[in-house]
N, C-alpha and C positions, 0 to 999 in steps of 0.2 A: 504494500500500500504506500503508496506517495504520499509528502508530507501536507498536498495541500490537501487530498483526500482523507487525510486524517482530519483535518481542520476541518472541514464539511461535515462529517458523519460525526464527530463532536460539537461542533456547534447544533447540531439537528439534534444531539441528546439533550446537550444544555437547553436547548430552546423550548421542549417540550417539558424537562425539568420546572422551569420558571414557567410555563404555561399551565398545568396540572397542578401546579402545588396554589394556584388559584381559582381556577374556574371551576373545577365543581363546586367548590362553596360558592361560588358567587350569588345564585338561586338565592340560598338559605339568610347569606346576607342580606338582600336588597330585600324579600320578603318577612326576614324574620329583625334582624337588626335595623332598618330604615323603616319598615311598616308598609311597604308599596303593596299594592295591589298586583295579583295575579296579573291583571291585564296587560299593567307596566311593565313586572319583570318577564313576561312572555314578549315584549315589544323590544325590553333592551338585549335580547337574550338574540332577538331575532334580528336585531341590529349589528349586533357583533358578527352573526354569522353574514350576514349582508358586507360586512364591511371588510371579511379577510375571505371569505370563500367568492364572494361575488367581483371583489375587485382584484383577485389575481392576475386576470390579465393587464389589470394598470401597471405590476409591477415586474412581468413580463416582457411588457414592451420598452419598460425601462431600463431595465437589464441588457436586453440588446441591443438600447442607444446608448448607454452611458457605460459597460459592463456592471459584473456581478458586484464588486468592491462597496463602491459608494453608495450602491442602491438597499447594500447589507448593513452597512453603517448608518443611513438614515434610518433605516427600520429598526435599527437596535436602540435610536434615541429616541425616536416617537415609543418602543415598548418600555422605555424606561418612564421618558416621561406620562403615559397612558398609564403604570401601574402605578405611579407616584402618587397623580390626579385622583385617579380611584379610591386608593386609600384615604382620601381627606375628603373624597365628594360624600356629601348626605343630602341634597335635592335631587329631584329628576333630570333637573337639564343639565347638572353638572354629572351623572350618572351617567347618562347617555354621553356625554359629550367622551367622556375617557372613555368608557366603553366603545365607541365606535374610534378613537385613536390606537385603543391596544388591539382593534382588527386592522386597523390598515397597516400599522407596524408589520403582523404580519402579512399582509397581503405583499406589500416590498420584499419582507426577508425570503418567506420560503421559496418565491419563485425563482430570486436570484439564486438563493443554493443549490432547490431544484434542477435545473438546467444547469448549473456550472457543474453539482456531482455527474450528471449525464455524462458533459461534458470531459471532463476528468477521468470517468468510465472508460471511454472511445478512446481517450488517450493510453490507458494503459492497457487495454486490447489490441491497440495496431503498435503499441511497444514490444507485442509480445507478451505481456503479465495476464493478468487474472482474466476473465469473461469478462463483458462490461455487465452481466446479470448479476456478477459473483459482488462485483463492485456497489451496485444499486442495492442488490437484498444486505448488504451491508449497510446501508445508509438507513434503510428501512428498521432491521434491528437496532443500531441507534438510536432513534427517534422513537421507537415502539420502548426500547430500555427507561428511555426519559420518563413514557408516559405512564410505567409502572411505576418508577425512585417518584416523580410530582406530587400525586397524592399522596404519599407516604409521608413528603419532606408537609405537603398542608395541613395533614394531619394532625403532625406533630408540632408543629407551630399554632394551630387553633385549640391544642390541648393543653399546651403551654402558655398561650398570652392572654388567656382571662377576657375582656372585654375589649380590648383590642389587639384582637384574634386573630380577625380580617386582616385590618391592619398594619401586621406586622407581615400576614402571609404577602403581602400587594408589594412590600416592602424588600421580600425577600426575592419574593419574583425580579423586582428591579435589579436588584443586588446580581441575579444570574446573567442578565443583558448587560451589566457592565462589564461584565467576566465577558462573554460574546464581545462586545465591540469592543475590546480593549484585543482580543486575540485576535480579532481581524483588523485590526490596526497595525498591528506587529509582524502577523504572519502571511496575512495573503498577499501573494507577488502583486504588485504591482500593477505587472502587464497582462494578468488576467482585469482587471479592472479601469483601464485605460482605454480614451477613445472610442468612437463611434462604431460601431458594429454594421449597423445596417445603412445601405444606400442612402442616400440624400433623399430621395424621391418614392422613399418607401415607409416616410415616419407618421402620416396622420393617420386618425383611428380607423377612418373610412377605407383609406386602403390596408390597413392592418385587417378591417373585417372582411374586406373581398379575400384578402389571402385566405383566410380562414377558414369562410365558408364555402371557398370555390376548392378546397382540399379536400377532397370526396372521401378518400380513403385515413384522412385524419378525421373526418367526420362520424366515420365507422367506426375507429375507434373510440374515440368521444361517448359513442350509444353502448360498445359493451362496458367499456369504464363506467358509466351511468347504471349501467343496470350492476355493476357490482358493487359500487356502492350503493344502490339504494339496498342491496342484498346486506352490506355491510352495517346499515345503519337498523339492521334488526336487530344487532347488538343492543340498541335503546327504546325500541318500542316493542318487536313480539316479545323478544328474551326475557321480561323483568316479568308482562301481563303473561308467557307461559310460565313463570315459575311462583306467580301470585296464585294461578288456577288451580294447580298441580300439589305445592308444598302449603298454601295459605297464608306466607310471606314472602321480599324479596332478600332474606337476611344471606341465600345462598350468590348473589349479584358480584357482589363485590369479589368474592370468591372465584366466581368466573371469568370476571371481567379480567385478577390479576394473571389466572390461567393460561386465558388469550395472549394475552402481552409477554408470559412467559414462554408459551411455543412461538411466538416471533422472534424474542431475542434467541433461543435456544436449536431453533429448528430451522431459520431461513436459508443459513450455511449448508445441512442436508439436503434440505430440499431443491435449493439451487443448483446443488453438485448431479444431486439423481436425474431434475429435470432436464439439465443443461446436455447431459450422457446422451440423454434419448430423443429431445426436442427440440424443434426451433422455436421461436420467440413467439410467433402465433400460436403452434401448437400449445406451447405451455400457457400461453392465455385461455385457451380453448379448454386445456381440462383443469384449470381454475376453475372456470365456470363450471363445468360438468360436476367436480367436489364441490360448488354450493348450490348446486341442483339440488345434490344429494343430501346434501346439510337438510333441507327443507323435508325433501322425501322422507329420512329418518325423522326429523321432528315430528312429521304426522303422522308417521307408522307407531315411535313410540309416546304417544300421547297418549294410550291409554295405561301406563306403568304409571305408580303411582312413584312419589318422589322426584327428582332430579335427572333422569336418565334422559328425560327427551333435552333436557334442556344442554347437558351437560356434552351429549353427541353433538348437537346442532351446533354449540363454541367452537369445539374442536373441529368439526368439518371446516366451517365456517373459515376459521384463521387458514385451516390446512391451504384450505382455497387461494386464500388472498397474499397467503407464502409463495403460490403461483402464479397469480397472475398478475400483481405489483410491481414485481420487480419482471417482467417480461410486459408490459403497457410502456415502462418508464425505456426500457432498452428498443423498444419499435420506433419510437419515436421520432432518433435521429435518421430515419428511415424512411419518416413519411414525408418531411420536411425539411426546408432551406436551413441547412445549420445555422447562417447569421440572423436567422429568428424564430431561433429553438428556446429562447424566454419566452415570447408572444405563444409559442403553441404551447408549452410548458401551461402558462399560464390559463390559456382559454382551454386545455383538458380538463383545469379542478374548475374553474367558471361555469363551464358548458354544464359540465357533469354534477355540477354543484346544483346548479339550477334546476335542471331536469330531474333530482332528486323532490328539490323545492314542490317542485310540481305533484309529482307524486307521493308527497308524504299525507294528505288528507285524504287522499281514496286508501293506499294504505292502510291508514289508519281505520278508513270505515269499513274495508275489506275484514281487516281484525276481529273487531267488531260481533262479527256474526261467530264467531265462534267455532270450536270443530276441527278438524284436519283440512275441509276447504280452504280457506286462506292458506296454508303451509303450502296446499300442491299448487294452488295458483300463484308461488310466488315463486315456487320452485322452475315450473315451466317457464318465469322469465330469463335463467341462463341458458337454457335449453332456445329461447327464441335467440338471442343473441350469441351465438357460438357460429349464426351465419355473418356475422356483422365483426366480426376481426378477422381485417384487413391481412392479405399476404404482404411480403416484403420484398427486397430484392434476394437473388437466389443467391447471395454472398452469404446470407444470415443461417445456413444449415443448420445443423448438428452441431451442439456444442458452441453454434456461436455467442 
């Protein structure tokens, strides 16, 4: 691993570190410490994700005009300053105002990493070193590592700071972005982050969105990315209501959730190695999908066991999945697209796919609803519909590539 790839897939830990060890309290803050109504913290909650998942491609296309450097360092001062804000806001507009600063911070940082790790990846696969799959699902454990130590590190700081809990957690989060921008101040070259990248004649949004949407085959990818995360995002709406029906609490949640995060950091490594032996980058998107086909299928088969079983298969499918098809989405990519605006696609994947989620999170949810093993196999059938919809590549990417 090269020194700047190390710096990337530790900033991706630290980053999620300082992310996690505050947002899931945040809820219980704003509704239980400030007294806001449901409506509100569903509005800020909804805001935040607007402002770091929707705006990725702002920070995308900035990345390929400015490089990754500067666009990492700004983002690491707005998350400082957003968590700083937060800790001392106690009205709504001062609420919202940080809360939609600590999303766009992200929105700047991860796309610039995003794409420079890619980037990085390719480098050390036409050096000769690792797969750029082996590189990515490394980035991915990273950043998955982060987001089992966050809640841990918020934990224990809202068990220890008494009434200013919060607080001190918002605090500490800042504390890890300093740590971030002070190590990408030091250590990232330079001349990864210098200079214009893209054409003169290729910077406004408009022609940013023609590229975008006239790229058929990044489009394609775009809709099975989409349907795996909306698959992924079962993690927080079927998983909790299957394990309220089943056990009569969600005390076994938390349990699962660290599970998940422990076969990412634990497992990406094998998985990469096995998939990479026998697949190419689509294929192993393709049976991604097919293991959270399957996740769904076992959840409605074992629905009627009582306890945890259904729940506990459908986790582990579930991750199993996305140990394949994440880091084989992220490696197509320079594949589909003009390298010198592989930030812009970087960026409009988690947009696009962000959105499309957005869309379907209320049918969803009312699909739910009804109850049964219905919803499991209808939601199951959507990697199965999308396994026509990832894209080939060029015939350089075989085996092992």
């Amino acid at each position: 691993m090269t020194p700047l790839g190390r710096l990337l897939i530790g900033s991706q830990f630290a980053f999620n570190v300082g992310f996690f060890a505050v947002l899931p309290y945040l809820a219980e803050h704003l509704s239980g410490t400030l007294g806001l109504s449901g409506a509100v913290v569903g509005l800020v909650l909804g805001l935040r994700t607007f402002s770091q998942q929707g705006l990725f491609v702002v920070g995308g296309v900035l990345t390929d005009r400015y490089g990754p450097r500067p666009v990492v360092l700004v983002g690491c001062v707005l998350r400082v300053a957003g968590f700083c804000w937060l800790a001392e806001a106690t009205g709504v507009g001062t609420v919202i105002g940080a809360v939609t600063l600590v999303g766009f911070a992200a929105a700047l940082f991860s796309p610039a990493v995003e794409s420079e790790i890619t980037r990085e990846a390719l480098r050390i696969e036409h050096a000769g070193g690792a797969r750029r799959t082996r590189t990515l699902a490394r980035f991915s454990a990273g950043g998955q590592a982060g987001a089992l130590v966050g809640p841990a590190v918020g934990s224990l700081l809202l068990a220890w700071g008494g009434d200013s809990a919060f607080r001190s957690a918002c605090f500490a989060g800042a504390a890890v972005f300093v740590l971030v921008l002070a190590a990408h101040t030091v250590l990232m070259p330079p001349e990864h982050g210098g200079g214009p990248r893209t054409p003169s004649g290729d910077e406004g949004g408009t022609a940013a969105a023609r590229l975008v949407l006239g790229n058929w085959r990044f489009l394609r990818l775009v809709a099975a990315y989409a349907v795996y995360l909306l698959a992924y995002n079962q993690l927080y709406l079927a998983l909790p209501a299957e394990l309220e029906r089943s056990t009569g609490s969600q005390a076994a949640l938390g349990w699962l959730f660290a599970l998940s995060a422990a076969l990412v950091v634990c497992g990406s490594g094998p998985v990469e190695k096995l998939a990479a032996a026998r697949l190419d980058h689509p294929g192993a998107a393709r049976t991604g999908l097919l293991v959270i086909a399957g996740a769904f299928l076992a959840a409605a088969l074992l629905r009627p066991l009582e306890g945890v079983w259904a729940a506990l298969v459908f986790t582990v499918l579930l991750t199993l999945g996305q140990l394949l098809i994440l880091p084989a989405a992220r490696a197509m990519l320079p594949d589909l697209v003009d390298h010198r605006r592989l930030g812009l696609f970087t960026g409009a994947l988690s947009s696009l796919s962000g959105l499309a989620v957005l869309a379907a999170g209320a049918p969803v949810g009312a699909l739910l609803d009804l109850g049964g093993p219905l919803p499991w196999l209808l939601l199951g059938a959507l990697p199965l519909l999308a396994l026509g919809a990832v894209p080939a590549t060029r015939p350089k990417d075989g085996v092992g590539g």
